[in-house]
N, C-alpha and C positions, 0 to 999 in steps of 0.2 A: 084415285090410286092413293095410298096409306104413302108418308114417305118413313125411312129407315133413321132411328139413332144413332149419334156419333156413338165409335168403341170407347170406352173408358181407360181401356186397356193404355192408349197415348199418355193420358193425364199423367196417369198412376206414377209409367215410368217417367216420365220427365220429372216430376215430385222425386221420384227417389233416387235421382242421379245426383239432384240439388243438394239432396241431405248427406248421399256418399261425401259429393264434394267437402260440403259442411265438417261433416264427419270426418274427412281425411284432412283439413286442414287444422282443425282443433287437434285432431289425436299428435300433426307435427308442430302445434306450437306446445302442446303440453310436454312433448318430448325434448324439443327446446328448452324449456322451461324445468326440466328434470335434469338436464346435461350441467344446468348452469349452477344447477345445486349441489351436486356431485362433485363439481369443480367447487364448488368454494369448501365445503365440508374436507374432501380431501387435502385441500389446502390447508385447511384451519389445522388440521391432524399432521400434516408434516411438520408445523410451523411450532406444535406442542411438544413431537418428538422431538426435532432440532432442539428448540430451546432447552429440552429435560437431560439431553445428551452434553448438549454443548456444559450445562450446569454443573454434571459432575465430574466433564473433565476441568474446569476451572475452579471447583470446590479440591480434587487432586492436589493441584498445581499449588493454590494458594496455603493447605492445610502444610505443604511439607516447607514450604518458606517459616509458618508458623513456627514447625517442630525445629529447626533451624534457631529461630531464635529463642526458641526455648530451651535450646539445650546451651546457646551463651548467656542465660541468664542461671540454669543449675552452677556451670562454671564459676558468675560470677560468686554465686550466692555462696560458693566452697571457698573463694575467696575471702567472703565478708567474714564467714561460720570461722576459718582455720588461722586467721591474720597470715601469719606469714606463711607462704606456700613452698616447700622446698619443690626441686624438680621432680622426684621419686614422687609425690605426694602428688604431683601434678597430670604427673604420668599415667599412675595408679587411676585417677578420678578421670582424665579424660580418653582411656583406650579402650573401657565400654562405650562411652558416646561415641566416636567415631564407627568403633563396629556396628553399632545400634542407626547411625544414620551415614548410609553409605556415599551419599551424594558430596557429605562433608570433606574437601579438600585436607584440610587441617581446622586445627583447635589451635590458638595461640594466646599464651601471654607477654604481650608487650611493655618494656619495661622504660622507665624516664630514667635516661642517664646524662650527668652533666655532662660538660667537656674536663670537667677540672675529674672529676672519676675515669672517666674514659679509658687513659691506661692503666689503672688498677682492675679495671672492669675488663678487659682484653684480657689482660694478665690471668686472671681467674679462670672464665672464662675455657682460655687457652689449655689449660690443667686438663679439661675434659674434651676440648675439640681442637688439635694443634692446627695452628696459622689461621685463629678464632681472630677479626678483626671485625669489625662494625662496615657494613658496608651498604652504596648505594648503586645505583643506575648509573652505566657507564655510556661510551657511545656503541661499544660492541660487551654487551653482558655488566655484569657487577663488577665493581671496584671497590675501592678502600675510603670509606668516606672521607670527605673533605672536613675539617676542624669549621667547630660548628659548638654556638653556646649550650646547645642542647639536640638529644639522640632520643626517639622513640622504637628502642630496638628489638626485635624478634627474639623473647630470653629464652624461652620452654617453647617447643613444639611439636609436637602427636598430630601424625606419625611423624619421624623425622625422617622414615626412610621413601623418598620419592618429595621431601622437602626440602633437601640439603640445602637448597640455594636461599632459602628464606635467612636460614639461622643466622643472627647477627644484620639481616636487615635492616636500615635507619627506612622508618615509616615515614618519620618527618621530611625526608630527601625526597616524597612524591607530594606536589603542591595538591592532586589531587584529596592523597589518602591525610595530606597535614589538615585539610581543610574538614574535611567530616569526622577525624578522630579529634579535633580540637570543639568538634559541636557537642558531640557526643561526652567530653569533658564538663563544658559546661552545662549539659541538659541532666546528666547523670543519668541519662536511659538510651537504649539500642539507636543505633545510628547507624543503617549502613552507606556505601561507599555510592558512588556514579558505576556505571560499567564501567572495569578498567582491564586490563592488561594483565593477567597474573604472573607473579615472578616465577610458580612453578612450572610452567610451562614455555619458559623461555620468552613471556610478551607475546605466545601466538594461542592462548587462550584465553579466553574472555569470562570473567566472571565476579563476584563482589564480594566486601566483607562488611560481616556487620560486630562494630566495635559496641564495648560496654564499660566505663569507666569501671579502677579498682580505686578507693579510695583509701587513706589511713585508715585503720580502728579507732574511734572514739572521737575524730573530727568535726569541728561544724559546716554543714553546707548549704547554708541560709543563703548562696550566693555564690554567682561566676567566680567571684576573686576566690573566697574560702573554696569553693569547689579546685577551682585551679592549683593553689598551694595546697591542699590535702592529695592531691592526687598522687598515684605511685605508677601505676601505669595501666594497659588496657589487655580486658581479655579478647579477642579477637576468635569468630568464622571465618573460614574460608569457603567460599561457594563455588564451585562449576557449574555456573547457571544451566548449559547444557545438559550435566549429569542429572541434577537435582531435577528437571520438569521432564527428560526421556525415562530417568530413573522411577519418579514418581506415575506416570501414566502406566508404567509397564509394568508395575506392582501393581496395577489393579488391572491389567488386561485391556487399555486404551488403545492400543498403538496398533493392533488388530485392524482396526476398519478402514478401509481403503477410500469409503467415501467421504471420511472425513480427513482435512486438512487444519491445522494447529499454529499459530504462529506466537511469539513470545518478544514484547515487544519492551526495553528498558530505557531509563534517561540515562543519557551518556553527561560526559563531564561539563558541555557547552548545552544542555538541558535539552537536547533534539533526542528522537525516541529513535533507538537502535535497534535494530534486529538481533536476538540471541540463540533462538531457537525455533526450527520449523519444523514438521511433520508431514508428510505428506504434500503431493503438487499444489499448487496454485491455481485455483480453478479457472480456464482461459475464458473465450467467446462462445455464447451459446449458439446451435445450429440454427437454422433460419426460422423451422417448424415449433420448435418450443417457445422461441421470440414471439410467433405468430399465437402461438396460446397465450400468451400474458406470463409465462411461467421466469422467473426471477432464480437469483443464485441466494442460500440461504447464509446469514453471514450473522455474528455476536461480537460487541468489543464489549471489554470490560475490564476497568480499569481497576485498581486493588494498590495498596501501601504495606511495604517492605522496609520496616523501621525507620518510616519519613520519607522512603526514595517512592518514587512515581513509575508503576509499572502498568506496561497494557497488555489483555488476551484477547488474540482475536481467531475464531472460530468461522471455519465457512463448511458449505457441504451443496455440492451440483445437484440440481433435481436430478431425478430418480428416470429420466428420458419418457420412453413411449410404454411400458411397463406401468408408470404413474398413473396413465390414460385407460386403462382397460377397461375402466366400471363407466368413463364417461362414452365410451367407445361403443362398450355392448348396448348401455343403455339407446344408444341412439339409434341401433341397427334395431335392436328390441320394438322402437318406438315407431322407423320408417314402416316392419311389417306390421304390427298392429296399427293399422291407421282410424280402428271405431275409437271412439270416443271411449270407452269402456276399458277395452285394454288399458289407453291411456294412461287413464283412472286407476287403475289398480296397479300399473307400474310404478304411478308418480306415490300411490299409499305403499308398496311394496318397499322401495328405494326407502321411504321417512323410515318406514320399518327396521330397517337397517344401521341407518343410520345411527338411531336408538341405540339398539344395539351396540353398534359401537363405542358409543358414548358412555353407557354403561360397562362395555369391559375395560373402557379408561377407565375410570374412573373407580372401578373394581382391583385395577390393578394396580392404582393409585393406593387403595386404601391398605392393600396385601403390603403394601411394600411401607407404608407408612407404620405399618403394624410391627412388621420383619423392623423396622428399626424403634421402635417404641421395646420388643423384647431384647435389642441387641444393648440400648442403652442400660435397660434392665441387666444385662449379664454383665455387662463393663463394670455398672457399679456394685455387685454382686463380688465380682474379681477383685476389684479394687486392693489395693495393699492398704492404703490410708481409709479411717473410717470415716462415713458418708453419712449422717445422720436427716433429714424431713424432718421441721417442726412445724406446728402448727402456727401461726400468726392471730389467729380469732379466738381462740381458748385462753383463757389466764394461765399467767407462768410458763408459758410456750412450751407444752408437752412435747415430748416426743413421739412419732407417730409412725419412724421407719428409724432401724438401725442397718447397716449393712453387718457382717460376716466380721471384717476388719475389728468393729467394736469390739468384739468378745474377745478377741487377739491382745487387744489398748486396752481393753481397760478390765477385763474381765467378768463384766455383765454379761448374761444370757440375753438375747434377742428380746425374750417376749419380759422381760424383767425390766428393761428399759421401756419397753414401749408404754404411754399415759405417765412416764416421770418425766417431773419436771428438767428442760434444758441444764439449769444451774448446781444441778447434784454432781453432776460432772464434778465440779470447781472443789467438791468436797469441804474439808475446813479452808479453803484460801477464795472460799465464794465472794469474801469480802475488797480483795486484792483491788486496786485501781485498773486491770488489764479486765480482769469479768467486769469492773462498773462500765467498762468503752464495749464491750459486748453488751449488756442491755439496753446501752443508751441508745447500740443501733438496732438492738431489736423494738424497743418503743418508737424510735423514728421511721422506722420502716425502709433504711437503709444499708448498704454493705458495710461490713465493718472487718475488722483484724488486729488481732492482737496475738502478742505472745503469755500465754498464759500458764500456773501455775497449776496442776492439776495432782488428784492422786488415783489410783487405779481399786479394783474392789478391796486388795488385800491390803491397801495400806501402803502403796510404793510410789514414790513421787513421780511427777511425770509432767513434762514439760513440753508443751505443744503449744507448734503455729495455729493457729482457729481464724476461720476465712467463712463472714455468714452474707450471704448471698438471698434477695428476697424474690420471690417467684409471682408474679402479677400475672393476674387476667386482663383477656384486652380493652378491660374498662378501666383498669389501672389498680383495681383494688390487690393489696397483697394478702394471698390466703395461706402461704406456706413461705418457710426459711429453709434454704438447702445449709447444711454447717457441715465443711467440709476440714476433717485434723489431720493435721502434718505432725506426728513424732520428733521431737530433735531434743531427745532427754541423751542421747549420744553426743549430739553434737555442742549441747551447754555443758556434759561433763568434759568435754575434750575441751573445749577453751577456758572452764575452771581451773583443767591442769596446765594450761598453757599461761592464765595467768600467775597462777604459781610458782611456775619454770622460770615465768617472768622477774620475779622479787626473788626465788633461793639458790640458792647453790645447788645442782642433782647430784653431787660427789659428797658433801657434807651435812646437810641442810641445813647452814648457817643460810645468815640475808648476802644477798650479792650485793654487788655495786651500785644500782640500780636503787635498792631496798635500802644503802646503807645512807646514801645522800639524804632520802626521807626523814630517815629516824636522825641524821645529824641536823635536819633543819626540825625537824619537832621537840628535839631534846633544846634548841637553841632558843624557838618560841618558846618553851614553857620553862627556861631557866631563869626568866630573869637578870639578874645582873649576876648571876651566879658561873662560876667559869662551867664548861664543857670541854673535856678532853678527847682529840683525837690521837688516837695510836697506830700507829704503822709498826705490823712483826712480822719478821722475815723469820724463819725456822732455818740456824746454820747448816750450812752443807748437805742440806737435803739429795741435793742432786746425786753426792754419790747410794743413797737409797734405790733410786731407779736405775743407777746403773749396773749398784751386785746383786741386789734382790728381784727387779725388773720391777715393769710399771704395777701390777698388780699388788705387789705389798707394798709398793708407795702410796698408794690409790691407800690400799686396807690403813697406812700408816698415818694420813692424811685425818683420814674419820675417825682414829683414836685421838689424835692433838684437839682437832674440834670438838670432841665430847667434852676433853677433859678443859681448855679454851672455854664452853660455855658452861660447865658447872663449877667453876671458879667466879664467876662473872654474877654482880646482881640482878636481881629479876629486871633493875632500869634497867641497866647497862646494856650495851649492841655488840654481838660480834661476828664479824662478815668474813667470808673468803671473796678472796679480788683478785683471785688467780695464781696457778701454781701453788706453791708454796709461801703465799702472802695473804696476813692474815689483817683485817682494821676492825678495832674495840673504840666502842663510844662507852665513856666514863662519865658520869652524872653521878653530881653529887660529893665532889672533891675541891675543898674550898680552894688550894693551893698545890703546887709542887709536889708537897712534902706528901700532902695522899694521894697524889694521884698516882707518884712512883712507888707509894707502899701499897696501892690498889693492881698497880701493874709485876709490881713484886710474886705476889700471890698466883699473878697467871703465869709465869715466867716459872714461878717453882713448879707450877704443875703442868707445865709442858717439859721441863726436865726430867721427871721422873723418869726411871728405867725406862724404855717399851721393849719388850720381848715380840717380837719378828721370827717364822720360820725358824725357832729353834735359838736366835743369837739375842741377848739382850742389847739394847742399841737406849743413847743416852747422848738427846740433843740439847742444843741451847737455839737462845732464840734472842736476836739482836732488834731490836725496836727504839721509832722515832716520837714522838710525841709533841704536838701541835693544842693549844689550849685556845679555845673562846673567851674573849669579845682581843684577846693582847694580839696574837696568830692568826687571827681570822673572823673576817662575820659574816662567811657561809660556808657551804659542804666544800665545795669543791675546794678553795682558798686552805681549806682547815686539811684535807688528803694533804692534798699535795706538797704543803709545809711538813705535816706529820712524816711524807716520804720522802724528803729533802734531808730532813734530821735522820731520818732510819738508815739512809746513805751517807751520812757523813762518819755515822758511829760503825758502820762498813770500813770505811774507811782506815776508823781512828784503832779497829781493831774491834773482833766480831765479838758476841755472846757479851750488848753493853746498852746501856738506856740512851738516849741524845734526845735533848727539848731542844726544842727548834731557837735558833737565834737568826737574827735580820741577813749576817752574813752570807746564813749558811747560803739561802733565797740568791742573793748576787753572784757566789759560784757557785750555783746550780744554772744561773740564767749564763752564766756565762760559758759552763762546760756546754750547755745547749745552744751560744751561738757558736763554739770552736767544732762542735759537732758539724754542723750545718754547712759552716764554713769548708772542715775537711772534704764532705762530699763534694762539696764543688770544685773543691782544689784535684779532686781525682779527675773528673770531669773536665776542668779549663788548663791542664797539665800544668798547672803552676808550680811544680815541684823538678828539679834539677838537682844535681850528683857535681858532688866535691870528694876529689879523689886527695888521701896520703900514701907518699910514697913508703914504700918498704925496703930495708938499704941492707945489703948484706955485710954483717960485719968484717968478715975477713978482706973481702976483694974494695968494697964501697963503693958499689956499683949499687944501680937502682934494679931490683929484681920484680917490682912488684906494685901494686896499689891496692889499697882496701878504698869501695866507691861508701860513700858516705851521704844519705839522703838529707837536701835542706829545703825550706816551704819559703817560698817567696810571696807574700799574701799581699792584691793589690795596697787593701789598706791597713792593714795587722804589722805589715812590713816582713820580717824574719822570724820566724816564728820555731822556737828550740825544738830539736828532736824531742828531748826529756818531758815537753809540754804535749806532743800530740800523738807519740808513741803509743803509747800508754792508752789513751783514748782509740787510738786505731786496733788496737786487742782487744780494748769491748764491745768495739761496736763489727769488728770482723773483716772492717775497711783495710787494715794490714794487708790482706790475700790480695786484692788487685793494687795495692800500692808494692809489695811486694814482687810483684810480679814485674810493673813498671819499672825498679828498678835492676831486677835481673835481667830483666830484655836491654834495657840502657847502657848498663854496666860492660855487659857483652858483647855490645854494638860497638860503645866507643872504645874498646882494649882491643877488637878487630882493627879500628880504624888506625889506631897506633900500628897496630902489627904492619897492615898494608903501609903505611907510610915510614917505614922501616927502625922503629923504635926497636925493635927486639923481642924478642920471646917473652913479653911482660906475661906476668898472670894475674888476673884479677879477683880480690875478695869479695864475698857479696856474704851481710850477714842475714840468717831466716831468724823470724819471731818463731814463738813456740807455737801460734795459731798456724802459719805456713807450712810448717813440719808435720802438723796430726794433717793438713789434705790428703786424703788418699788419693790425688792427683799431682802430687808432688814432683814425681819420678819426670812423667808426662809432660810437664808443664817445663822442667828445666832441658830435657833433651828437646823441646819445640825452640827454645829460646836459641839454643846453640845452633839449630838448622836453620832458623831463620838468621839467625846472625851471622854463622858460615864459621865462630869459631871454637881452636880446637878444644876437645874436653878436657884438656891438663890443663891451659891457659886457665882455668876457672875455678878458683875455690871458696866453698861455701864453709862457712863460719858458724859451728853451732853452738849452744851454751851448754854446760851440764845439766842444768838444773830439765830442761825438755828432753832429753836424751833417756835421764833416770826414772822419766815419771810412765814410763812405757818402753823398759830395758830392749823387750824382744823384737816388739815392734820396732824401736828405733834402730837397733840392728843390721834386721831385714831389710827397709830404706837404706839406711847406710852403704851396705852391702851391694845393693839398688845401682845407686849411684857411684861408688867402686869401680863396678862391672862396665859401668859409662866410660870410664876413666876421669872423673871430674876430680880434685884433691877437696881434702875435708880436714876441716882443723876444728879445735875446742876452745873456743872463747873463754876469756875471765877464767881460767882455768886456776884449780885453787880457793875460789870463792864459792862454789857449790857444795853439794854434799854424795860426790862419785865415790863409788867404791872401785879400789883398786882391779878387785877382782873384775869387774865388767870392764876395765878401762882396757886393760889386756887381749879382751874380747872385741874392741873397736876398732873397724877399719880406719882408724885416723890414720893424718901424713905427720900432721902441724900440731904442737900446743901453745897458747898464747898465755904468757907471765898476765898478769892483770895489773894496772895500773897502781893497785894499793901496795900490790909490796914492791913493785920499781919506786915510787915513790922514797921511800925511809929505806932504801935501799944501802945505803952510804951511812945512813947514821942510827941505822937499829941491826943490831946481830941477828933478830929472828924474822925478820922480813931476807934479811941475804942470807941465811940458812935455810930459807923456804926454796927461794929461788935457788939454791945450789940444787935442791933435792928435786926440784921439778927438771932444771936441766940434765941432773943425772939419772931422772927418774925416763925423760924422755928422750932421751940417747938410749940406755938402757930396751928401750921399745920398739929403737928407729925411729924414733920419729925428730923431725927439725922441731925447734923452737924459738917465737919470737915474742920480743918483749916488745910493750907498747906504753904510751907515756914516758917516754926517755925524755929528760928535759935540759939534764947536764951532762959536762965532759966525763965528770965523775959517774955519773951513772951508768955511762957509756964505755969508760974502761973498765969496771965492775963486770959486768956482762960481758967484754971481750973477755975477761981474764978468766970467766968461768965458763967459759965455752957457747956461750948464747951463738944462736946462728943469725938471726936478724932481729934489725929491730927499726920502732917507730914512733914520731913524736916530734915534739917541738924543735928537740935539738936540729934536727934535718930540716922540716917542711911544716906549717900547717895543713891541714884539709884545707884545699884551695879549689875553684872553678878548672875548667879544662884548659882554658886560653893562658892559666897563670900554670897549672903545672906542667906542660907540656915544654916547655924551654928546660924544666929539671931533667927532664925523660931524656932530651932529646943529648943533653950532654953526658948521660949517663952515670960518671960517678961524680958522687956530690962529696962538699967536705960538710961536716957540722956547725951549723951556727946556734950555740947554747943560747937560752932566755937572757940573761944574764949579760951576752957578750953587749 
């Protein structure tokens, strides 16, 4: 029997169940092996986007801190360009920056004020902002700074409206803000502050400022100290850190995505990093499942400098959850059903496939966008206002090889007419200048350079331009191109030509000023030799009443006729300056002695005399002048003025329209009217001034009716100091009005205190200078006294002269009348000795006329002094009015005046002018008898 062969059939399958197996665990490790690459790819791609996101909101952030302090450096730079800045001027140039950068709290200039300025500084000041005081940090808000050697205070501020509280700020009063605006002094570049406290916001916002010294014009700053003593004060930013980084994201559309958060991180004043600004949550604890993938929080710090200050950003952003997962997800379910090997295979090539791809449209979208700003840069400097020139670095004589638009604006070359010409054509004929030699020098070094250079335009026009050359390296370091980028400022050098200008002339004459005049007296003094040099001081007489019939405008016109005629009298040496007003100083060169230099001055004096015809009226002045001579008067400018106007004041004095050469004396009372000056003001000031009252006795009854108060100066160390001595001085200098005043309020107080303590119905005289009388406060000021004093208006009579009464008839009148209507009584001093006319005397509310002491005097031994006084007594009965004589010194004088009807009278005979404690016993007995000089 045959036996049967095994089936094959067995083999077969158990072989291919092996290889399924096979097969199914290859296909799940390649799909393994597919997930894991899915997962890192997408990872690498979140961590690209992050990083390219987080960049440019950080490139945001940092570019508007830039613009920031870019725009307190234009500030500063309008500072450097104008010297002195007025407000308007300040105003003008900083309220397009603020509108142009919104973030900007204010724009400030901070100014250095001593303590010895302070109240003049207030004072001013004050003119334009009332109850203007300098102020600091208080416990509740700002207060009034504490006295202090030195103020860095808030002068000019834009905007001022939402600033108020700034203005008048002392910077110096915050140790903070003293401490980084004194860096920024001595660095002489941007400094800003620590986080602080802003004053505009009451100390409940947070933000900084970045200071930038202003220094003198023309100073050295080789150095802290020179830097420190040139300084004048500081231009100042204000930041709202907040505004400026919300501000800046949301002009570009940042503040959109929710999955990013933002924070903004600064050095406070103790150097630890503060929080300023946040966007968005804070990303917490990731879910258990995303932990369990490896998946992490995406996070960027970076650090960046804000004019020396230390600032952090830090960016963060939550994975993207189960969403993120999808490609490694499918893939894997893709990978469990294809379990052959084959599938495998072409998922795991499918997926690289892809990935490609994606790499590629990075990278695509990378170049689009690098492209998109490669032409944006193009159209910026396309736009540009300033021209933008590309030179070549590798060719001789560094062609030109791009102009922008701007060019053709500057300079007036066509685009393609410039281009293959040489850089230095530019420079024109001033190619030789030392500012083009520091341009080549840095174009053959292959370095940045700058200068201000000297240029002219095609047709021939000068043109003066910043030039800033910049070299453009490849990243092997070689330089193939120079960017030369020009700044215009042929505006800004004609405005400070005319400003130095304004500087040395007069804008009313264009004679030399003050300024200009000290120069040429020290140059005429170097180059004379031992040869004399004359200065002149001319006052033009009576000018004053010019400006006041004709008004300022034909004084002004009248002004620039004298100085024409002033300098075409004068030799081509000779100087002649206006120093203000109507005051005019000639430098004489060339006058051996005296004798020519007053026939040199002769010459100008005649031709300031001549007629001037004015609006129709010929008008015919003189001119009173002092004259000071080198090496005898002086051996420099200043010493040589001030002699020359020491003599031009005495010959004032001695009577106007007259020459005075200085002599040694004049110098002693000059220094000496200037300490009684100094002295009076402080005599106002430390009340050292007290009232000596003479009685007034009526002749019929001889009873005391009255007192006239009598001012005397008790000076600590001067001792008594005569009416006659400081009178006089107190009417030039205006001090009369509050000493005046002092003793109407005194006068009035102590003739109450009599009345209350039962002396009687006295009345008391008080006399007004002719400065007191023109107050058009006058009225005001005497009905305050009386209310404060409590007394009545007849007890009170004020004492006027003729001569102030007649020099403004209607005016004076009307006052008069004023006071009348008061009921206050008014008499005519020295009555006799002026020059009244009858006719207005008739028209005068007077009560009283006073005989004047000249003709009581010779009253007894001259017929026409008691024929005077007959006719005043009959002239002022005749009127109603009483009449008293004063300087009665004899019996004889005294029964002279009974006998022709005098109503009272005053003087030796009775009383001198005595203290209160000494006349008060006369008062109190009421009538006195006479005790003559003599007795």
């Amino acid at each position: 029997m045959r036996s049967t062969p095994a089936n094959p059939t067995f083999t077969g399958t158990g072989a291919l169940s092996r290889a399924a197996v096979a097969t199914f665990l290859l296909g799940l490790a390649l799909t393994v092996v597919l997930c894991a690459g899915l997962r890192q790819a997408e990872s690498e791609r979140t961590q690209a986007e992050f990083a390219q996101r987080a960049a440019v909101r950080a490139a945001a952030v940092t570019r508007a801190f830039d613009e920031a302090t870019d725009a307190l450096r234009a500030t500063n730079l309008f500072f450097q360009v104008a010297g002195e800045v007025g407000r308007d001027q300040f105003d003008a140039f900083a309220q397009p920056l603020i509108r142009r950068h919104g973030y900007l709290q204010a724009l400030e200039f901070q100014r250095f004020v001593s303590g010895r300025e302070r109240a003049a500084f207030e004072s001013e000041r004050a003119r334009l902002w009332p109850d203007f005081a300098i102020r600091e940090r208080g416990p509740i808000g700002l207060v009034r700074a504490a006295p202090r050697e030195r103020y860095l205070v808030n002068d000019y501020v834009v905007p001022i409206v939402g600033n108020e509280p700034v203005y008048g700020y002392d910077a110096l009063s915050n140790p903070a803000q003293r401490g980084f605006s004194m860096r920024a002094v001595d660095t002489g570049e941007p400094v800003a502050s620590p986080l602080i406290d802003l004053v505009q916001g009451e100390w409940q916002r947070r933000g900084i400022l970045i200071a930038m010294p202003v220094y003198r014009p023309g100073a050295r700053l080789d150095g802290v100290a020179e830097r420190r003593e040139a300084v004048q004060g500081l231009t100042v930013v204000v930041i709202d850190v907040a505004l400026l980084v919300g501000g800046s994201l949301d002009a570009v559309h940042l503040l959109g995505d929710r999955d990013f958060s933002l924070a903004v991180n600064a050095a406070g004043e103790d150097g630890v990093m503060l929080r300023v600004f946040r966007h968005g949550e804070q990303p917490g604890p990731l879910p258990w499942w995303q932990v369990l993938a490896g998946e992490s929080e995406l996070r960027l710090e970076r650090e960046f400098q804000v004019a020396g200050s230390r600032w952090q950003l830090v960016v963060e952003q939550r994975p993207q959850g189960i969403a993120h997962h999808l490609a490694e997800l499918a893939a894997l379910a893709f990978g469990l059903v294809l379990s052959l090997a084959i599938a495998g295979l072409v998922q795991q090539r499918s997926a690289r496939t892809r990935r490609i791809e994606a790499l590629v449209d990075e990278r695509t979208s990378a170049l689009d966008l690098a492209t998109s700003s490669l032409r944006l840069y193009e159209r910026a400097i396309e736009a540009s206002a300033n021209p933008i020139l590309l030179v070549s670095a590798l060719r001789p004589g560094f062609p030109i090889e791009y102009a922008n638009p701007a060019c053709v604006r500057t300079y007036g070359y066509p685009v393609e007419e410039l281009a293959g010409r040489p850089l230095a054509m530019l420079g024109g004929d001033n190619a030789d200048e030392p500012a083009m030699e520091e341009l080549r020098q840095a174009l053959r070094e292959r370095r940045e350079g700058h200068a201000l250079v000297r240029q002219e335009t095609r047709d021939g026009m000068e043109l003066y331009s910043d030039v800033y050359i910049a070299p453009v390296r490849r990243p092997g370091g070689v330089t193939e191109h120079f960017v030369v980028t020009v700044y215009d400022v042929t505006k800004a050098k004609r405005y400070e030509a005319e400003l130095e200008h304004r500087a040395q002339y007069d804008t009313l004459t264009g004679l030399a000023n003050r300024a200009l005049l000290a120069d040429r007296i020290e140059r005429a003094i170097g180059t004379s030799g031992d040869k004399p040099v004359w200065a002149v001081a001319l006052d033009i007489d009576h000018f004053k009443l010019i400006n006041d019939t004709l008004g300022r405008r034909a004084g002004d016109e009248a002004l620039r006729a004298l100085a024409r005629r002033i300098g075409t009298s004068m030799r081509p040496a000779d100087t002649a300056a206006r120093v203000g007003g109507d005051n005019f100083m000639l430098v004489l060169c060339g006058c051996a002695d005296e004798r020519q230099a007053a026939a040199r001055l002769q010459v100008v004096r005649a031709a300031v005399s001549e007629p001037l015809e004015m609006e129709g009226q010929m008008l015919v002045l003189g001119c009173t002048a002092g004259v000071a001579g080198y090496p005898a008067d002086g051996k420099d400018a200043e010493t040589l003025v001030k002699h020359a106007e020491i003599a031009m004041y005495r010959a004032k004095e001695t009577g106007r329209n007259a020459v005075q050469f200085y002599a040694p004396h004049m110098n002693a009372r000059a220094i000496d009217r200037l300490a009684l000056e100094g002295a009076l003001r402080l005599a106002v000031q430390d009340n050292q001034f007290e009232l000596h009252f003479q009685p007034q006795v009526d002749l019929a009854s001889g009873y005391v009716v009255g007192t006239e108060a009598l001012i005397r100066w008790r000076h600590p160390q001067l001792g008594t100091v005569r009416p006659d001595r400081f009178i006089g001085l107190a009417e030039e200098t205006g001090l009369i009005v509050p000493i005046g005043a002092w003793v109407l309020r005194s006068a009035c107080r102590q003739n109450q205190r009599w009345r209350r303590a039962g002396l009687g119905p006295l009345r008391v005289a008080v006399n007004l200078s002719a400065r007191q009388f023109a107050e058009p406060d006058l009225v005001e000021t005497v009905a305050r006294a009386l209310e404060e004093t409590g007394l009545p208006p007849d007890s009170l009579e004020i004492e006027l002269t003729e001569s102030m009464m007649m020099a403004d008839v209607e005016t004076a009148i009307e006052t008069m009348g004023c006071l009348k209507r008061m009921g206050v009584k008014l008499s005519i001093d020295d009555f006799g000795t002026g020059y009244s006319s009858l006719s207005y005397l008739k028209r005068l509310p007077v009560d009283v006329l006073k005989i004047d002491r000249s003709f009581v005097k010779d009253i007894v031994s001259s017929a026409d002094s008691a024929a005077m006084v007959d006719a005043i007594v009959s002239l002022a009965h005749g009127l109603r009015m009483n009449v008293i004589a004063e300087g009665v010194e004899t019996l004889e004088q005294l029964d002279y005046l009974r006998n022709c009807g005098c109503d009272e009278v005053q003087g030796y005979v009775y009383c001198q002018p005595q203290p209160v404690k000494d006349v008060e016993p006369l008062l109190r007995a009421g009538r006195v008898q006479p005790a003559p000089l003599d007795a």
